[in-house]
N, C-alpha and C positions, 0 to 999 in steps of 0.2 A: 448720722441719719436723723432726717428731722419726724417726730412723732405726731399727729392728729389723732384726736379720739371724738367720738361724736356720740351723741344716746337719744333716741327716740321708741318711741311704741311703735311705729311704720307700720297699724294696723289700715288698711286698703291701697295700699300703695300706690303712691299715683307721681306725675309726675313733678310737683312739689317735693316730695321724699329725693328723688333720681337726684335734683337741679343740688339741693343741699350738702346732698352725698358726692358729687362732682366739685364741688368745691370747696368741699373741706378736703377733697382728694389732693388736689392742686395746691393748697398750703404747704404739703410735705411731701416725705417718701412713702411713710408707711401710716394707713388708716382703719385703727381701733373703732370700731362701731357696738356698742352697746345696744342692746335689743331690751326692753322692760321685763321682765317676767310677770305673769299671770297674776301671782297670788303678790309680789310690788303694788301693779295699777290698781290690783283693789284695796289696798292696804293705802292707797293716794288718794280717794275716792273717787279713780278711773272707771265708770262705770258702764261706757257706752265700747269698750272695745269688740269688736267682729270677729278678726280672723283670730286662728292660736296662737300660740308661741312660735311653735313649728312653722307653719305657714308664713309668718312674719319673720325669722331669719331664715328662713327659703328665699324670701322675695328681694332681701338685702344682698343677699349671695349672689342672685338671678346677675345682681346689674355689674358684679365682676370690679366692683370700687373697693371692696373690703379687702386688705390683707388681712385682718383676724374681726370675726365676731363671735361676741360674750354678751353673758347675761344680766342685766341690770336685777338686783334681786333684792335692794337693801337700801333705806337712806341711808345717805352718807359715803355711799360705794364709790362713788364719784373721788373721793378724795384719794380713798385708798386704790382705784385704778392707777388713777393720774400718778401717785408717788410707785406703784406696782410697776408702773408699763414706762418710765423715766418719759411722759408725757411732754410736750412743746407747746401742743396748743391744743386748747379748749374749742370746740365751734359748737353752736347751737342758732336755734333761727329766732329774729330779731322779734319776734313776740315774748319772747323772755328776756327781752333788756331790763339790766339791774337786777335780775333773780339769780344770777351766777357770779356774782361781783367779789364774792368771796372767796372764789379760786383763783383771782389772779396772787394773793399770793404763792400759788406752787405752779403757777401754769400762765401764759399767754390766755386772754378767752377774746376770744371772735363770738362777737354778732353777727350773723348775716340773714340781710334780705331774703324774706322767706316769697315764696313765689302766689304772686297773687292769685283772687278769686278759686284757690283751688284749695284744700284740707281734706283730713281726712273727717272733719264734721262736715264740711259741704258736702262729701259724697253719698254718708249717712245718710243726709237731710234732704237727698233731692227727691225719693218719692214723695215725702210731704216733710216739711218744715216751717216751722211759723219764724217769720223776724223779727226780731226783739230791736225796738227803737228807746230810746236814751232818753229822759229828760233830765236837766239837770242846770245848777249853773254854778258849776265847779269842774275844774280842768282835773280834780283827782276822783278818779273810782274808787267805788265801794268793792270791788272782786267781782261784780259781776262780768266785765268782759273776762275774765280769765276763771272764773267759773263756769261758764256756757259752756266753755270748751269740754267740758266731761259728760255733756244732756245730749245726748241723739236727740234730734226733733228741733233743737233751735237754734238763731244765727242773729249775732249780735249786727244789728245791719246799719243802723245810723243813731243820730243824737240831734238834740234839738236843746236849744237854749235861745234865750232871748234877746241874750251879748251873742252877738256874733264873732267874737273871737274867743269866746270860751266854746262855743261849739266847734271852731274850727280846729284852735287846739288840740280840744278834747277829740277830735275825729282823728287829726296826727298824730297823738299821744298816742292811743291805742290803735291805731292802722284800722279804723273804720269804713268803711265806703263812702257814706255821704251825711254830711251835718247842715241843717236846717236853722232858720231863722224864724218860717213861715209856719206857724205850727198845722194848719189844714192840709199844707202839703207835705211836712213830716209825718200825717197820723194816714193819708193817702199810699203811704209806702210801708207800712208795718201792719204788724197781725198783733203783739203785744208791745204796752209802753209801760216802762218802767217809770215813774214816777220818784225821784230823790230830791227835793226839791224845800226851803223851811216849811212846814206843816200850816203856815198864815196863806199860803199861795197854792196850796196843793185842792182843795176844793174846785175850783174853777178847770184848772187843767184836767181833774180827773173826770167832770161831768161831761167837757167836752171829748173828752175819748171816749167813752160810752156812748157817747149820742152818735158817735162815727161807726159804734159797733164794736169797736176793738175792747182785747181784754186787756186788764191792769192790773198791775203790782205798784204797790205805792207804798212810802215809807207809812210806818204807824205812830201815833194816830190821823186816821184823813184827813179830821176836820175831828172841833171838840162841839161842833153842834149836832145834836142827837139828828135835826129834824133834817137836816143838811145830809147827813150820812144814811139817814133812813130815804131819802130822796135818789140819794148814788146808788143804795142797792134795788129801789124801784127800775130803775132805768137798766141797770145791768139785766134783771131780769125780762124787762121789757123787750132788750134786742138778743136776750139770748147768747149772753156775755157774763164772765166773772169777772171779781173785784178781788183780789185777796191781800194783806197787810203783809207787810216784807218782817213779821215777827219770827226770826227763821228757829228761835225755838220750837215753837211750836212742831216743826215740821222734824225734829230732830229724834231719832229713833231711842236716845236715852233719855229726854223729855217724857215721851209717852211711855216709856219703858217704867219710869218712878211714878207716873201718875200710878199706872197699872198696880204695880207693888205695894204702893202703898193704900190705894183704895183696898189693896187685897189683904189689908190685916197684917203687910210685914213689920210695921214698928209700933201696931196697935195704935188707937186713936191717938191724935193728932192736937196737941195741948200748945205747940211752941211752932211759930214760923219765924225766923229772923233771916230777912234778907240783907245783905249789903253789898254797896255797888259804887265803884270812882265811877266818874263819867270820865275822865282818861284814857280807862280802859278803851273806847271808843276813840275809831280812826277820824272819824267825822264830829263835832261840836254839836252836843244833842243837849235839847232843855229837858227841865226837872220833867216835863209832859212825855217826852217821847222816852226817858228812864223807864219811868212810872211803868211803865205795857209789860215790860219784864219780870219785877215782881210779883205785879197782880193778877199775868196769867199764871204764873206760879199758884196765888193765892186762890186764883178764882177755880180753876179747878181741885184745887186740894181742900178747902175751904169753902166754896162757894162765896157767895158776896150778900147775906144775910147778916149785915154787919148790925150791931146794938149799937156802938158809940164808935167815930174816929175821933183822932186828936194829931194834927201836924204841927210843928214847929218850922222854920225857918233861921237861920242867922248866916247875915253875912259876913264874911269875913274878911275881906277886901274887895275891890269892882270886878277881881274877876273870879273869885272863890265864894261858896257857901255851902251849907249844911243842912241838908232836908232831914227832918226826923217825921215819923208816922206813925203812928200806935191805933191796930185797928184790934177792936175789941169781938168776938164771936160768944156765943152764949158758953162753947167750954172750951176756948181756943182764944190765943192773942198772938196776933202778927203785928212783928214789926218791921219796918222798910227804913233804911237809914243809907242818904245819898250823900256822896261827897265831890259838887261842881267844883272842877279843876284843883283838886288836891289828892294827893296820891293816899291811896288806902288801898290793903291787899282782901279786894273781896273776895265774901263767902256766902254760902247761904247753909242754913242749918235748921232741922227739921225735927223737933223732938217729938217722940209719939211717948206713949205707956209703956210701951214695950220696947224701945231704943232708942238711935235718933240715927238722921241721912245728912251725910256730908256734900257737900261743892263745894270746892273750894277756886280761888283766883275769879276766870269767866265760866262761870256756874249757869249761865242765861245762852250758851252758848260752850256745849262741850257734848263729850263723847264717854263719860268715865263720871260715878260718883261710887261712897262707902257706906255702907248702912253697918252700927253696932247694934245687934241684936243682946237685950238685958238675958243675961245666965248663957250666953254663948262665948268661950274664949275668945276665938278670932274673927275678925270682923267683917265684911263680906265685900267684897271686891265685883264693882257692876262694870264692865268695859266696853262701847260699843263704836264699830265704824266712823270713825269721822275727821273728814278732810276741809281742809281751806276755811273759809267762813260758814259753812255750811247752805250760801245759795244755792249750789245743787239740784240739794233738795229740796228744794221750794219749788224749782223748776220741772223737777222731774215728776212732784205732784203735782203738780200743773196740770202737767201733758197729759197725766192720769184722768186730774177730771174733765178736762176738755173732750177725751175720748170717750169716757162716760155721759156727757153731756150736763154732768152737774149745771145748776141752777146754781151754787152758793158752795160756798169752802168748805171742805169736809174736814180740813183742820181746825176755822174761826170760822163757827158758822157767824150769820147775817147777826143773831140775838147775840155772840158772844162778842164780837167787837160796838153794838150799841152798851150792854155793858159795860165792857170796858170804860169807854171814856164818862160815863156818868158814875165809873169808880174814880176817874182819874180829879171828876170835878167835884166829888164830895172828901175829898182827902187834899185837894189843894186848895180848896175857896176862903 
């Protein structure tokens, strides 16, 4: 007997779910269907799911495909199914090519053609959903298209580039709808552009999406001209549009979590910040400028930017290695930022107050979990919060939030805090 196993959420079921379940039928005799469980998808940071559990292996059941469905309840379950249920073949739908690649050692896995224009976010999305258009000019993503997929409210709809065969790619690679050449006629078909682009070339593209009305997410920093960026946020506010910097700390619920704590007297003032950072760590090839934002919102909220003296170093190490050092001075506080372009270093960041210090460790700019030692407390205090994928999400999902609010200006970076920003970035790199 040949075995099938399959696992999806199948929350709104429609006929995309049916079409996949039919064919993973048809590989074998007998089809295992795994159903998520509840407290999994949030633990994935599955956030937009509708129907229950209940309801959703009800609706599996309905189509009479399943000889047995179970509950997906655990990373890694997968594995121990497949070796459980003496598994044949894996199938999943072709938007997850390369995410399963690791169980062909115990198993067969099938990709299949997932059925077009239909999901169970386009369902979600159809009373109101905005389209999220691509700019970019690289055939690799950042997570965003497979981040969307968790945000009720948006749909990743096309890509624009200005190689026309990096947009085409890039629209086949991810199973896009439609990639552009013409940028007027790309900004004509969306409601939000994403903006990934080198930060020498993102100025131009992001004033004319504004001027189109549309809202933007752009890597950070925009532009290292104050007057330039003060100019972007004129215009945003003019049509009645946001800007917001793809800085996905900020948006990150244990981010605010340590600002909170610690403005709150937990490790008592604040005498020591040492950040450290590979640029490695980084999927995409980011300069010492686009590091920099990480840090210094670290610094600038915890610290403020009321700086007496900086002092940078540089040294290169070879054409394509080097070493940023920073030593920024506060009247009873010194921070330091220490970068390592293209060499491997295990960063940290560390936080000494009077009264303890707060750990991150590894991506500290970008996590879910840090430790505070409290001075005279034995054991030391363990902070854990939510957090999935690269954390786009929720940039997206605050998004939605102030769009619906009508916000004027980022509730996470306001307008003054990313002017800021880069007139920190250029007083510590000039």
């Amino acid at each position: 007997m040949k075995k099938v196993i399959t696992y999806g959420t199948f929350d709104l079921f429609h006929q995309g779910h049916y079409n996949i379940l039919k064919r993973a039928k048809d590989l074998g005799d007998y089809l295992i269907v795994g159903v998520t469980g509840e407290s999994y998808d949030l633990e994935r940071g599955k956030i937009n799911v509708r129907d229950s559990l209940i309801q959703r292996i009800e609706n599996v059941r309905k189509t009479g495909l399943a000889d047995e469905i179970i509950v997906e309840e655990y990373q890694g379950q997968k594995v121990d199914d497949i070796l459980k249920y003496n598994i044949d073949i894996f199938v999943v739908g072709s938007d997850w090519i390369g995410k399963f690649d690791y169980l062909k050692k115990y198993c067969t896995v099938k990709y299949l053609e997932r059925t077009k224009d239909i999901s169970s976010t386009e369902l979600r999305n159809r009373e109101k959903f905005f389209k999220i258009g691509i700019l970019t000019d690289s055939i690799n993503d950042n997570d965003i298209v497979y981040e969307s997929k968790f945000v009720s409210g948006v749909h990743i709809d096309s890509v624009f580039s200005e190689n026309n065969e990096v947009a085409s790619s890039f629209a086949k690679k991810y199973e896009i709808n439609k990639s552009y050449t013409n940028y007027e006629e790309f900004l004509d078909d969306v409601d939000i552009v994403y903006i990934s682009i080198p930060f020498e070339k993102r100025y131009g593209f992001v004033k004319n999406a504004l001027q189109y009305g549309k809202y933007v997410i752009c890597a950070s920093p925009i532009t290292m001209n104050q007057l330039e960026l003060k100019e972007l946020f004129d215009i945003a506010h003019e049509k009645g549009v946001l800007i917001i910097e793809d800085i996905i700390t900020a948006y990150l619920r244990a981010f605010n979590q340590l600002v909170w704590l610690i403005n709150g007297n937990l490790i008592g003032q604040i005498i020591s910040l040492n950040a450290e950072i590979s640029s490695k760590e980084f999927a995409n090839k980011k300069s010492i400028e686009e590091i920099l934002v990480y840090p210094l919102l670290f610094i600038d909220k915890l610290l403020g930017s009321d700086y007496i003296s900086t002092k940078s170093n540089r040294l290169a190490v070879d054409s394509e290695s080097e070493v940023f050092k920073s030593q920024i001075e506060f009247s009873s506080a010194l921070a330091t930022i220490s970068i390592y372009e293209g060499l491997d270093y295990n960063s940290c960041l560390t936080i000494l107050g009077t009264n303890g210090k707060i750990v991150i460790e590894d991506d500290w700019w970008n996590t879910g979990y840090f430790e505070a030692w409290i001075n005279g407390e034995k054991n030391k205090k363990r902070y854990s919060f939510n957090f999935e994928g690269n954390g786009f999400r929720y940039l997206l999902q605050e998004l939605l939030i102030m769009i619906k609010d009508n916000r004027n200006e980022c509730t996470r970076l306001f307008d003054k805090d990313s002017l800021q920003l880069i007139e920190n970035i250029r007083r510590i790199t000039k």
